[in-house]
C-alpha positions in Angstrom: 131.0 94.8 79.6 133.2 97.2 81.7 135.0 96.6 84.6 133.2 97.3 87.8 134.2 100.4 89.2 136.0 100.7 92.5 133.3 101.5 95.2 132.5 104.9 96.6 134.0 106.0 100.0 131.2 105.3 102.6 128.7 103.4 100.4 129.1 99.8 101.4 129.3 96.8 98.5 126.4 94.0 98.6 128.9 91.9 99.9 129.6 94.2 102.7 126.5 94.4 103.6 125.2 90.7 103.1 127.2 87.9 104.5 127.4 84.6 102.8 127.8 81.1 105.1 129.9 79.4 102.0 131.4 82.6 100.5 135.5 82.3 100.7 136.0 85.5 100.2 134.1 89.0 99.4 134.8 91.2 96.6 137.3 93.2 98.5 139.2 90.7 98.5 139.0 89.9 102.6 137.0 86.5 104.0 133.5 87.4 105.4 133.1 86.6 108.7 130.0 85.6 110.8 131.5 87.6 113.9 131.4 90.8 111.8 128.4 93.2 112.4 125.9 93.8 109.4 125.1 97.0 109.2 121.6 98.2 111.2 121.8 94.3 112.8 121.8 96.4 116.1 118.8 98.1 115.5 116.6 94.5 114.8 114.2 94.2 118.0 115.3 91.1 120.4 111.7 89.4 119.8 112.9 89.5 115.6 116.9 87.8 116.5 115.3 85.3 118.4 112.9 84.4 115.5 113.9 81.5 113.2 116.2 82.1 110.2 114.7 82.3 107.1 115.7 79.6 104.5 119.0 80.5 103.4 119.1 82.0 99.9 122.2 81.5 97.5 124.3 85.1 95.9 122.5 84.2 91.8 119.1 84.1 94.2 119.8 87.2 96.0 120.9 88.8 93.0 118.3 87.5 90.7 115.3 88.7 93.1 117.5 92.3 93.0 117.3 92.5 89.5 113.5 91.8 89.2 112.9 94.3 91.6 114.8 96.6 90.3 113.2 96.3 86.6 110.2 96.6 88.3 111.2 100.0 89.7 112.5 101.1 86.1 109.7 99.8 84.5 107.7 101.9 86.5 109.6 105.4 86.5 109.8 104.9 82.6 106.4 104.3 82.7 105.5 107.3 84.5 107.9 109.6 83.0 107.0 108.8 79.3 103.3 109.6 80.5 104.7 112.9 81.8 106.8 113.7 78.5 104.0 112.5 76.1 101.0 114.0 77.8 101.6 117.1 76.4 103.0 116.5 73.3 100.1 114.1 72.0 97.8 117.1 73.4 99.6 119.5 71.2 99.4 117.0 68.2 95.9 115.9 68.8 95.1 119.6 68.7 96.5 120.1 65.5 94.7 117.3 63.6 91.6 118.5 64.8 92.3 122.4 63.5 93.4 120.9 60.7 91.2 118.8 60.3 88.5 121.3 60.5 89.7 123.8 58.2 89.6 121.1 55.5 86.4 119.8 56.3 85.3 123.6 56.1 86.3 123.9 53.1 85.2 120.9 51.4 81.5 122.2 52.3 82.4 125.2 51.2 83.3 123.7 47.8 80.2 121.3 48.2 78.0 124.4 49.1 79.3 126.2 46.2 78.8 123.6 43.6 75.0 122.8 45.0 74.1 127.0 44.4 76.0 126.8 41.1 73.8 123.7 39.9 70.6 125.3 41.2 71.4 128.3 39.6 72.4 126.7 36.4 68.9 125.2 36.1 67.0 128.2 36.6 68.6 130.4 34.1 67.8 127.5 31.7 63.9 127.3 32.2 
């Protein structure tokens, strides 16, 4: 695996944003503290603060639920963009077997057609 590269100016880390009760220190390398402000905590409604905490949910839980989320999301934009891509190609392709298909079945009756006028002729020059 590659090491993680350094984060962009601006965009905060996970551990930026999240902060963990037990968690020593974050990733950049400072201790998280509970009187720091999360990011958009300002904009929660009083009536939502005052609500009970949900159960607390350890980093391997937080980052587990992350990653099935986020295959969900890729499983879906592959999903949608192989649709997109293949659409048109299978068109093309199921157009071609058909003309193709066609043209030999044309002229196998042709040659079937033939052979049955041949035959009938055959036996009429011999009576």
């Amino acid at each position: 695996m590659s090491s993680p590269r350094p984060p962009q100016h601006g965009v905060p880390t996970l551990t930026e944003v999240v902060t963990w009760p037990d968690a020593p220190e974050s990733a950049s390398g400072t201790a998280s503290t509970p009187d720091r402000p999360v990011p958009g905590a300002s904009d929660v409604p009083e009536a939502a603060a005052a609500a009970p905490e949900p159960a607390q949910i350890t980093q391997a839980q937080l980052t587990e639920r992350v990653l099935l989320d986020l295959n969900r999301q890729i499983d879906l934009m592959l999903d949608y963009r192989l649709r997109e891509t293949l659409t048109p190609l299978l068109a093309r392709a199921a157009d071609g077997l058909i003309r193709d298909a066609r043209n030999e079945l044309a002229s196998t009756l042709r040659d079937v057609v033939a052979r049955a006028v041949a035959q009938e002729l055959s036996r009429h020059r011999i009576r």
